[in-house]
Structures are given as C-alpha cells and as structure tokens.
N, C-alpha and C positions, 0 to 999 in steps of 0.2 A: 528574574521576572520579565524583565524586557526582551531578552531572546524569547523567551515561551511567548510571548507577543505576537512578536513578530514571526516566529514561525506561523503561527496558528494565522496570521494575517495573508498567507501567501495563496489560500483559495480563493479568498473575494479580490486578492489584486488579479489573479488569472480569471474571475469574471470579469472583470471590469477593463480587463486587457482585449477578450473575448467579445465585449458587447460592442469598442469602439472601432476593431480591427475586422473587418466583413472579411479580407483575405483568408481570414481564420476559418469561416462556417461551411466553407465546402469538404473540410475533414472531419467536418462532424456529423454530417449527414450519416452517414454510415453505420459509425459507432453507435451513435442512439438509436438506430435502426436495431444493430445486432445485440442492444441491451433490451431492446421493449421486447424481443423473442424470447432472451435471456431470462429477461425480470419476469414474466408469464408462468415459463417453465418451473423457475424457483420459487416462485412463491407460491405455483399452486401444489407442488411438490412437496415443499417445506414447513414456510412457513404457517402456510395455513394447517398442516395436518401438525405442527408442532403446537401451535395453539389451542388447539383440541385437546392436545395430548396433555398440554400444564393444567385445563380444566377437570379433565378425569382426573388427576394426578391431587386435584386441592379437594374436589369432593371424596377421594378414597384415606385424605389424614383424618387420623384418630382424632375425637374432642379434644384434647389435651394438647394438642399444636397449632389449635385455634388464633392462639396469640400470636406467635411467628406467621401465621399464615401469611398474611399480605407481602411483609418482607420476603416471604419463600418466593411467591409470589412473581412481585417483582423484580425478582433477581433473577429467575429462570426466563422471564420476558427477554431483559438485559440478554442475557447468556444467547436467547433464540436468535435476539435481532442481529448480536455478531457474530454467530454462526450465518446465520441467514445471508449479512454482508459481505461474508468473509467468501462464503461458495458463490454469491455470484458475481463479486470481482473477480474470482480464480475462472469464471468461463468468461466475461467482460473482457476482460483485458487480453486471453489468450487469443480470444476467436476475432478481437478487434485489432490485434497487436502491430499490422501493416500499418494501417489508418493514424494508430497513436504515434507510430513512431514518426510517421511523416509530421505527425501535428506538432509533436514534440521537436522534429529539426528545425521546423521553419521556426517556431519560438526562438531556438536559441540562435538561429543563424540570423534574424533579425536583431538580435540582442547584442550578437558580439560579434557580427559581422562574419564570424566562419564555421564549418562544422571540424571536427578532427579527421583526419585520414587515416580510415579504418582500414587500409589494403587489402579489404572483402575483392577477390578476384573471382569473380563473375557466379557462376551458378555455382562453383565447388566453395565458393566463400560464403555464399549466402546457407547453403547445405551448413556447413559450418557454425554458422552462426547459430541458424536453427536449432542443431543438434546440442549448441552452447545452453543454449534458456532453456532449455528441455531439462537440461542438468539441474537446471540453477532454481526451476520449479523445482525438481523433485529434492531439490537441497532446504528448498524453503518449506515444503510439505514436511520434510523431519523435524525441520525447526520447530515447526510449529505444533508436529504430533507430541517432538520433544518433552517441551516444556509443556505442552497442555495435558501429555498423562500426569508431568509431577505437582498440575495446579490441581487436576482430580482427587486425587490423594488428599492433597491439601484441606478441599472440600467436604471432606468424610469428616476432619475434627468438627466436634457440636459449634453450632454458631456460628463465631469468630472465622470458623475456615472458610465457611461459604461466603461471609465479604471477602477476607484476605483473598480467595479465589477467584472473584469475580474482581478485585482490583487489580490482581494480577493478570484476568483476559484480557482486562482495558489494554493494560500496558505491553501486553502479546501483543493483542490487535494493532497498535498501534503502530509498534513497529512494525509489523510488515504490510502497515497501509505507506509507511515512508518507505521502504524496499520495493515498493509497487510503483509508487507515482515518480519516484526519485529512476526507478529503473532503466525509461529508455536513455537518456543522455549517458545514464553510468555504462550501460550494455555496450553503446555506442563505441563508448574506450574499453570494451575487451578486458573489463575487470571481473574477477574472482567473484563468488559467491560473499566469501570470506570478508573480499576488501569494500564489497558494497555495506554490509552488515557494523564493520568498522567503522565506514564515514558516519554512515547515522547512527553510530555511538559519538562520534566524536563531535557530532554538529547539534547535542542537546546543548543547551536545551530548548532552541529551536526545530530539531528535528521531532522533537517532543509533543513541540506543540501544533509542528503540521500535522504531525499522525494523527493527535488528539482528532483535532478538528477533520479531519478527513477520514477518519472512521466515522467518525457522526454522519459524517453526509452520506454514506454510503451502508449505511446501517438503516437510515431511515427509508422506508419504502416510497418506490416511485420519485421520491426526491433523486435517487440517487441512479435513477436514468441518465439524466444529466449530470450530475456530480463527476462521474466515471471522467469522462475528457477536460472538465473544469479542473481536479487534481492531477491528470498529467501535465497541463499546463501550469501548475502550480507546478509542481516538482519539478519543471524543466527552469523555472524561474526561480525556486529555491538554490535548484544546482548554481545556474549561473551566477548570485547573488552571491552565495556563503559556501560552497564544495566546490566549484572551478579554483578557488584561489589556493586552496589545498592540495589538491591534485597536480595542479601547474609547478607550487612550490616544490611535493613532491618528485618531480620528474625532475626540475633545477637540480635538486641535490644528487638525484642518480646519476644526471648527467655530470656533474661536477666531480662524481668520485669516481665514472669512468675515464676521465679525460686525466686526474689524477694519477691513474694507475699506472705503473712503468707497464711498458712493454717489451717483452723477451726478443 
C-alpha cells in the first residue's frame, strides 16, 4: 500500500515542482497549445458523438434491462472517457514529443546533475531514433488492441463480464499511461519496447499507482489539457526516484560479466 501511495503521489509532486520552478513554463507553452487543437478535434469527434451514441443505445433496451440500465450506463461512460483519453494522448504526446522530451531532460538533468549519452550522431541519429518510437507506438497499439479484443469477449459473459471488463480496461489503461509518461527518459536509453513494458511490471506497485492516477487526469476532459506535461514530468521524476536505480544496477552486472569473461 505505501508504494501504490507513492506512485500515485508522483503527479502532484510534478505539479508542485512545476509551480515553483518558472525555468519549467517555457516547455509548456507549446504542448498545451498543441493539446487545446488536439482536445477540440477529439472531443468534437468523439466524444460527444459517443455520448449520443450511449443515449440511443439506453432508450432502444428492452423493459426488462431496466434494472441494470444505470450500471450499463455508467460503465459505457467509463469505457468512452478512456477511449476518449487514451486517443488523445496517442496524438498529445506524438505531435508534442520534441517539447516533452526537452521538459522531460531538463527534469532530470536538474535532478541528477547529467543526461546519459545517447551517441544520436546528428541527423542519421535523430532519423533513427524517430523511426525507433514509431516502432515502439505501433508495438504499443498491438498491445493494447491485444489484450482489449480478449477483454471484449470477456464482456459478452452476462453481467459479471462487463465489470470484469471494464476492471480490466482500468488496468490496460493504466499501464500504458505509465509506458507513456515514464517514456522519454526510458527512450532516451535506447531501450526495447519489451524492457520499457518490464520495468513498469517490475516497479508495481507504484507504477500502479502512477498509471492509476494519471489515467484519471487525462481521462477527465479539459483537465487533462494540462495533465499531459504535469505526468511527463511525473514520469521523469518516477524514473529518477525508483527505475534509474534499476537500470544503473543493471548495466553494473553486465558490465561485471563482461569484464569477467576471458578473452581468446
């Protein structure tokens, strides 16, 4: 319980780091800029013609599912808002991703005094890189179509499946809001789809509870204009906190068993 605490604590210390640090606000101009186009698009898109859609959808159930109605109800709400959040972080973050990444170095280069050296050699490195997250979206887009056709399914059993389903998106969602905001310092070190997906297995149950909490914020409309840059800053300050010590140890042992190894 105290990790899930403290994850879940790591957005409002990235406000509160935010509020007293002015250094900070000139990266943010930007991003909130290119989320209030963002947020427009999707919601007039989306969410509002999803919301229509649950209204037809409750006036055309039969008398007899009267009773579940509300629960049906507010479970498709649920399901809209993190759909809803989920697509406009996925254009948030892409179309802002310079801006974040710069917000996200100076965090941690203020934090631990240095960034890592990524040996990006000039425009073929940067190419690189690009073409890296492009991957590493479309790795996260399976993930996520993945497992959300087998929560579908899930949701066809009467009842019972549509919570199970819906507790199941939470915990989708969740993780790849920590795959998101944890992402620039992980990208930074030229890590795997694979190994980013590990750490935040391995860092619950605080990674647990930042996702939690950082899907909410970014689920809730217009809050999460702002949200967007407050959880990369949390996630750069998660890193540093509880995933740099990990990483660092692992690189000790790789380097320890290379240095071990005879050589021919």
């Amino acid at each position: 319980m105290r990790g899930l605490i403290a994850g879940a604590s790591y957005p409002f210390r990235a406000a509160a780091l935010i509020a007293r640090t002015p250094a900070l606000w000139p990266f943010l101009i930007v991003p909130v800029l290119v989320n209030v186009a963002v947020g427009v698009l999707v919601y007039a898109g989306l969410l509002f013609a999803g919301l229509r859609g649950i209204d037809r959808l409750m006036a055309g159930l039969p008398p007899e599912l009267g009773v579940v109605e509300p629960l049906l109800q507010a479970v498709l709400i649920v399901v809209l808002l993190l759909v809803t959040g989920f697509v406009f972080v996925r254009f948030g973050v892409i179309l802002g991703a310079p801006w974040y990444e710069a917000l996200s170095a100076r965090v941690e280069k203020e934090r631990t005094g240095a960034l890592p050296d990524t040996g990006r050699g000039g425009l073929l490195g940067a190419l690189r890189d690009v073409f890296r997250q492009v991957g590493h979206e479309g790795q996260k887009l399976g993930f996520v179509f993945g497992l959300g056709s087998l929560l579908l399914l899930l949701s066809l059993i009467p009842a019972a499946g549509t919570v199970l389903a819906t507790v199941g998106g939470i915990a989708l969602g969740a993780t790849v809001a920590c795959l998101d905001f944890l992402d620039p310092p992980l990208s930074r070190r030229r890590l795997s789809f694979g190994e980013k997906l590990r750490l935040v297995g391995r860092g619950l149950p605080a990674s647990a509870g930042f996702g939690l909490v950082a899907l909410t914020l970014v689920s809730v409309p217009f809050v999460n204009l702002l949200s967007v840059p407050v959880c990369v800053v949390a996630g750069t300050l998660l890193y540093v906190d509880r995933v740099r010590a990990r990483l660092d140890a692992r690189d000790a042992q790789a380097a320890a068993r290379a240095s071990s190894t005879p050589t021919s």
